[in-house]
DSSP file (Angstrom, degrees, kcal/mol; ACC not computed):
  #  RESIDUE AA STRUCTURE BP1 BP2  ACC     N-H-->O    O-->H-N    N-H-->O    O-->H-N    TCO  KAPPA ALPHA  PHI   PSI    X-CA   Y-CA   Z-CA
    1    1 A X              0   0    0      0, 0.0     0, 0.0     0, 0.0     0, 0.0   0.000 360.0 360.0 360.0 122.2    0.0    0.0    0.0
    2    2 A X     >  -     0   0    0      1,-0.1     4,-2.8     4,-0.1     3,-0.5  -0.088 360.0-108.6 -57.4 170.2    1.4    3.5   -0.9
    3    3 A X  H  > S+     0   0    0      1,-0.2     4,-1.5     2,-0.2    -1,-0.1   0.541 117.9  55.6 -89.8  20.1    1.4    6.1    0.9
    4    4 A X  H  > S+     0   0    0      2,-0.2     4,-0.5     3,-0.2    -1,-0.2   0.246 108.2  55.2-120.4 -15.4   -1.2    8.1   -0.8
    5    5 A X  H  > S+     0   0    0     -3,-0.5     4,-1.3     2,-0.1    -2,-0.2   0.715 107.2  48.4 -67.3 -51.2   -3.3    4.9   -0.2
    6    6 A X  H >X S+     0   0    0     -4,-2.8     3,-6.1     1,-0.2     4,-1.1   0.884 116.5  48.1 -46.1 -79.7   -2.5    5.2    3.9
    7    7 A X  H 3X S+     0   0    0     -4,-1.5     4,-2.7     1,-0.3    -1,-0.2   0.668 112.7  43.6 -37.0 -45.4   -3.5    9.0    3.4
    8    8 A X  H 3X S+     0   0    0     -4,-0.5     4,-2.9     2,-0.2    -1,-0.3   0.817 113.7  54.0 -51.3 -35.0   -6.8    8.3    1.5
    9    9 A X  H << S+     0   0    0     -3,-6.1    -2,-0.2    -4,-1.3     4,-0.2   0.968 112.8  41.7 -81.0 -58.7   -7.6    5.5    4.1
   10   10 A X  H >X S+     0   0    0     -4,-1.1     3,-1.3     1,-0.2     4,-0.9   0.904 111.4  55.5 -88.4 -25.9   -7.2    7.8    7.0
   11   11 A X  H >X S+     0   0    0     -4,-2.7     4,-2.0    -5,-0.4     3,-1.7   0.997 107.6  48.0 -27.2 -62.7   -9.0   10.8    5.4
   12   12 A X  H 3< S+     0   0    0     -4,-2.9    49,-0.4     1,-0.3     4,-0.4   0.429 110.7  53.7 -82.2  27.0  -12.1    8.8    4.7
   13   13 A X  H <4 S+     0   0    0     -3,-1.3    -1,-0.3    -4,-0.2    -2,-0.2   0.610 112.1  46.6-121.4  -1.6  -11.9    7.5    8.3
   14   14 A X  H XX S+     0   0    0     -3,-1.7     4,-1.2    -4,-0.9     3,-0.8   0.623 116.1  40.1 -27.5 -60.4  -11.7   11.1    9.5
   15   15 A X  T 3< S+     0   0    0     -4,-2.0     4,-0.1     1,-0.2    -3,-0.1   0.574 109.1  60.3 -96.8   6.9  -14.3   12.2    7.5
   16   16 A X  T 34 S+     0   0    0     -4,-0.4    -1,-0.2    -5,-0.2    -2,-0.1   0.368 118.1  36.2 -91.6  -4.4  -16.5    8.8    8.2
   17   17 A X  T <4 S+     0   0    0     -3,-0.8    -2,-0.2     2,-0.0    -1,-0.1   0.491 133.0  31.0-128.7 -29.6  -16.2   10.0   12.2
   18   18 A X  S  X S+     0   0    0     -4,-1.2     4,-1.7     1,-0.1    -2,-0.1  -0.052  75.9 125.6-139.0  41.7  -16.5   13.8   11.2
   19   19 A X  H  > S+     0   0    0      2,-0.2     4,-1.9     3,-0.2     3,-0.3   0.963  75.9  41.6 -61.2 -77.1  -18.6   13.9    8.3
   20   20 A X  H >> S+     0   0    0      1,-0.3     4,-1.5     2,-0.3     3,-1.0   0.944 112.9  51.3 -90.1 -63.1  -21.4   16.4    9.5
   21   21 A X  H 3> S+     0   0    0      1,-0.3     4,-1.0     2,-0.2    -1,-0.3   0.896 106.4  52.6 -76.9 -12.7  -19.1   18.9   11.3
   22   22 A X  H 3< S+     0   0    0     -4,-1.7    -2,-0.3    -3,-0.3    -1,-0.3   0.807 109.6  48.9 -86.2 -10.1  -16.8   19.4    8.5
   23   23 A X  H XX S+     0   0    0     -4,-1.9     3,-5.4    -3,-1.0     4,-2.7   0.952 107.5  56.5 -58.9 -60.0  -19.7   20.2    6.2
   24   24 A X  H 3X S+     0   0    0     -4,-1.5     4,-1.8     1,-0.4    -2,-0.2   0.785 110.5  49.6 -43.6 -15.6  -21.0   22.7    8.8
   25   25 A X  H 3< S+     0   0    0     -4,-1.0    -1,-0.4    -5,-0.4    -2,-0.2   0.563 105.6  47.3-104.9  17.2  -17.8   24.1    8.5
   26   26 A X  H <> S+     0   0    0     -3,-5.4     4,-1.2     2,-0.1    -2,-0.2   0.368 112.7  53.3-108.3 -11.7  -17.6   24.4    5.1
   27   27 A X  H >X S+     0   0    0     -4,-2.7     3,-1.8     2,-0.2     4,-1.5   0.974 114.9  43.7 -73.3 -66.2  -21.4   26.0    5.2
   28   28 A X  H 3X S+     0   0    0     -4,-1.8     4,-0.8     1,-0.3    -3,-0.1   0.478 110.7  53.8 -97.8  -0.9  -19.9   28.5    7.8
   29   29 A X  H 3> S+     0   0    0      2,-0.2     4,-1.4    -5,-0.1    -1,-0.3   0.887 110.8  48.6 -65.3 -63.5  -16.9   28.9    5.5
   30   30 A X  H <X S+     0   0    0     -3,-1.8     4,-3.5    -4,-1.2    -2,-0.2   0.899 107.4  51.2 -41.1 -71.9  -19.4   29.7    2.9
   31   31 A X  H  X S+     0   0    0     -4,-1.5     4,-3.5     1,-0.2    -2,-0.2   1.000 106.0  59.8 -34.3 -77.2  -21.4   32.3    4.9
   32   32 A X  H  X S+     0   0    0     -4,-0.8     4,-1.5     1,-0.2    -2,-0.2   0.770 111.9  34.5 -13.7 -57.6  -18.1   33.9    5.7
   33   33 A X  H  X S+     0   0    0     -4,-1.4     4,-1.1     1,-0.3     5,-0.3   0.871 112.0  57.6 -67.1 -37.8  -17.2   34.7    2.0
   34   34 A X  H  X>S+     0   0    0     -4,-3.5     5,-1.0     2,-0.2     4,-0.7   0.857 112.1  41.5 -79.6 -27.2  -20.4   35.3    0.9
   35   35 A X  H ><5S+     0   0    0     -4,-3.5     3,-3.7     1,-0.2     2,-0.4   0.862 116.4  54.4 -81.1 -79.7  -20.9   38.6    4.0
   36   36 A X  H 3<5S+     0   0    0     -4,-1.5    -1,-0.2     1,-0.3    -2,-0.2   0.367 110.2  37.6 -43.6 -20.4  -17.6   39.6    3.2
   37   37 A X  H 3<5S-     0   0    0     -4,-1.1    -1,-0.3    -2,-0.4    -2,-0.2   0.504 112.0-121.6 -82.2 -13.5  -18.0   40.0   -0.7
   38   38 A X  T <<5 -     0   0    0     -3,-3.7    -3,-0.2    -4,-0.7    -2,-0.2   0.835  58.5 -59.5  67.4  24.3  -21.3   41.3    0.2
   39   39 A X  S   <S+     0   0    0     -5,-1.0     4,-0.2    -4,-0.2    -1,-0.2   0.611 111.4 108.7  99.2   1.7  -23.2   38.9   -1.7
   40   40 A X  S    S+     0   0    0     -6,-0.4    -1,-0.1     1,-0.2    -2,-0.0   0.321  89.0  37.8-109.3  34.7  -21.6   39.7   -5.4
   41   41 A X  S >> S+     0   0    0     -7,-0.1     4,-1.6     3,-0.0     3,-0.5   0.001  84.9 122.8-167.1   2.4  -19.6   36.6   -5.7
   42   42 A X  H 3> S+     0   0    0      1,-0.2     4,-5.5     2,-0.2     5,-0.4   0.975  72.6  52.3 -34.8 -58.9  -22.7   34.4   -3.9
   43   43 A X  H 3> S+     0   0    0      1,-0.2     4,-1.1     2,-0.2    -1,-0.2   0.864 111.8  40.8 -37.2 -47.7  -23.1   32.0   -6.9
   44   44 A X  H <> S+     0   0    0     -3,-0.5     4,-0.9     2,-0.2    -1,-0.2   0.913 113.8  55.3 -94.0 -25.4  -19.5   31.0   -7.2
   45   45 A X  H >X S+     0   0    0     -4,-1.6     3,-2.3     1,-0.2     4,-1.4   0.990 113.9  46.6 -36.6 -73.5  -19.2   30.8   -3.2
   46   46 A X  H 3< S+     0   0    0     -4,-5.5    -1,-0.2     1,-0.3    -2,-0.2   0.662 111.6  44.5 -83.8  -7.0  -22.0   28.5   -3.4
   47   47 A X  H 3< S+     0   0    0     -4,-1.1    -1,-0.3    -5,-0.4    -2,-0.2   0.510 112.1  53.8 -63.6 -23.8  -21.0   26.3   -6.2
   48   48 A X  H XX S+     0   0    0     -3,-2.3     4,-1.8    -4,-0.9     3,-0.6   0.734 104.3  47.9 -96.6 -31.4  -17.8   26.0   -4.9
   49   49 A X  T 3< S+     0   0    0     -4,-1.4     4,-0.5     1,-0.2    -3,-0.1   0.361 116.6  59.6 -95.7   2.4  -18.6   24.7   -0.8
   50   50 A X  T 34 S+     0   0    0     -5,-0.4    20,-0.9     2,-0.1    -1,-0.2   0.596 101.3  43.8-110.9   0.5  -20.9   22.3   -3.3
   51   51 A X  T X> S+     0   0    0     -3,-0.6     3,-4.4     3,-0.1     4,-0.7   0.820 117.9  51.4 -80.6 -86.5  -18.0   21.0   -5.0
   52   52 A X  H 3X S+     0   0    0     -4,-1.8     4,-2.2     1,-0.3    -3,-0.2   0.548 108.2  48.1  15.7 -79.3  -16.5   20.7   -1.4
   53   53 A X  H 3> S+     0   0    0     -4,-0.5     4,-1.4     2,-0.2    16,-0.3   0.662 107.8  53.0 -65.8 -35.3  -19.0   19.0   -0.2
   54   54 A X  H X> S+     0   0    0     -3,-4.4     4,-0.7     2,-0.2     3,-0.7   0.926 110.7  51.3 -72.9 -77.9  -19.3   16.2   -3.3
   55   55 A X  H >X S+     0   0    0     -4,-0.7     3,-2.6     1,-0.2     4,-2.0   0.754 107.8  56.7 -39.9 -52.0  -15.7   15.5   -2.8
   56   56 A X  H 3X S+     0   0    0     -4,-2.2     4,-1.4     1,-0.2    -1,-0.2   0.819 109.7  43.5  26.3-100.9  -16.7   15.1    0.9
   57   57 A X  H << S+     0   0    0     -4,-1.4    -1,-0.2    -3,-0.7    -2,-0.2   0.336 105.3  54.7 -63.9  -8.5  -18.9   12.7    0.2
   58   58 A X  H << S+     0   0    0     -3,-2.6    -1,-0.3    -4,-0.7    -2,-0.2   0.897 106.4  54.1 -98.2 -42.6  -17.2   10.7   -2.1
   59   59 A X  H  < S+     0   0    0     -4,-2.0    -2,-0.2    -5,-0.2    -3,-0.1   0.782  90.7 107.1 -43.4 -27.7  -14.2   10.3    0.8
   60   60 A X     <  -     0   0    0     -4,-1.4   -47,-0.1    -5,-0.2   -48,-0.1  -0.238  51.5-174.7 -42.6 109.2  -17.3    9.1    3.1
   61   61 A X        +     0   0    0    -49,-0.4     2,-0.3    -2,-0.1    -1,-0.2   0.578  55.1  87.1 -55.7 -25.1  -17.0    5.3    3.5
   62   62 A X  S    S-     0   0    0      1,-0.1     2,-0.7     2,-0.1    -2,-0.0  -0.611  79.4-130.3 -87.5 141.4  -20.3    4.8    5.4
   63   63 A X  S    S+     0   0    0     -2,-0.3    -1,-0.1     1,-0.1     3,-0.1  -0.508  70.3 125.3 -65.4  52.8  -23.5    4.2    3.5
   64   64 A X  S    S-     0   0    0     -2,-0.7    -1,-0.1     1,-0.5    -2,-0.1  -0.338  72.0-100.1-115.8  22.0  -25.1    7.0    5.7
   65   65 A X        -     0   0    0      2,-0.0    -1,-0.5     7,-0.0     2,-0.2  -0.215  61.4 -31.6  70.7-173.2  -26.4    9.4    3.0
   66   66 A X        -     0   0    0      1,-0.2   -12,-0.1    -3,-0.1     4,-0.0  -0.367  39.3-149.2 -89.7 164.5  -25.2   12.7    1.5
   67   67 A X  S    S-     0   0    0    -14,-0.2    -1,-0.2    -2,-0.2   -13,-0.1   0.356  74.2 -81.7-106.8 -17.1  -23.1   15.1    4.1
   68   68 A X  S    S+     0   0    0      1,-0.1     2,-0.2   -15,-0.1   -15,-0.2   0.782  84.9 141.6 104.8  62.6  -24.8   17.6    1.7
   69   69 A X    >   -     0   0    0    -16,-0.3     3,-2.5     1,-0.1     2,-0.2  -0.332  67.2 -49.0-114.4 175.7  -23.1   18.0   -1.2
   70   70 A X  T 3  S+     0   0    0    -20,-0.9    -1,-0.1     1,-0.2     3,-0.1  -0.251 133.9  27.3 -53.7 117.2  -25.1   18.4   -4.4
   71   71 A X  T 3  S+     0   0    0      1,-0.3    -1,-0.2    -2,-0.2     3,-0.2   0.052  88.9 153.8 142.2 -54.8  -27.7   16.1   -5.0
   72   72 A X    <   +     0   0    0     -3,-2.5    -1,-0.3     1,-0.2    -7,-0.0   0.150  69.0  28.3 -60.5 148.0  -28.1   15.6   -0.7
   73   73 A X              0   0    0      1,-0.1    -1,-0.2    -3,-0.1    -3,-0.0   0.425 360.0 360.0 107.6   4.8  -31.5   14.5    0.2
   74   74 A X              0   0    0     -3,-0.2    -2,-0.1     0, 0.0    -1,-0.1   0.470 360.0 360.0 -68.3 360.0  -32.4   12.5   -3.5
């Protein structure tokens, strides 16, 4: 096993134990950008913490549903 296989392995076992607060922080991430542009760069903010959020999901091991990435809730 490489070691870019270890690193993958313990990502998605990271994000399989901490799934839900690192989307909330990539929502509150979101929020951030979006008051601080003042809302003229919303679109690509939120397109982008929904890319986030797919990659996320794909590291997710658990069959547990979407973490909320595009899609979540199908």
């Amino acid at each position: 096993m490489s070691f870019f296989d270890k690193a993958k392995d313990r990502l998605s076992d990271a994000v399989d134990q901490h799934g839900e607060k690192i989307a909330q922080g990539i929502d509150k991430a979101a929020a951030v950008a979006d008051q601080k542009t003042g809302g003229k760069h919303a679109d690509k903010i939120r397109d982008g913490a929904a890319k986030a959020k797919d990659a996320l999901d794909k590291l997710d091991k658990k069959d547990d549903g979407d973490l909320g990435g595009p899609g979540a809730g199908r």
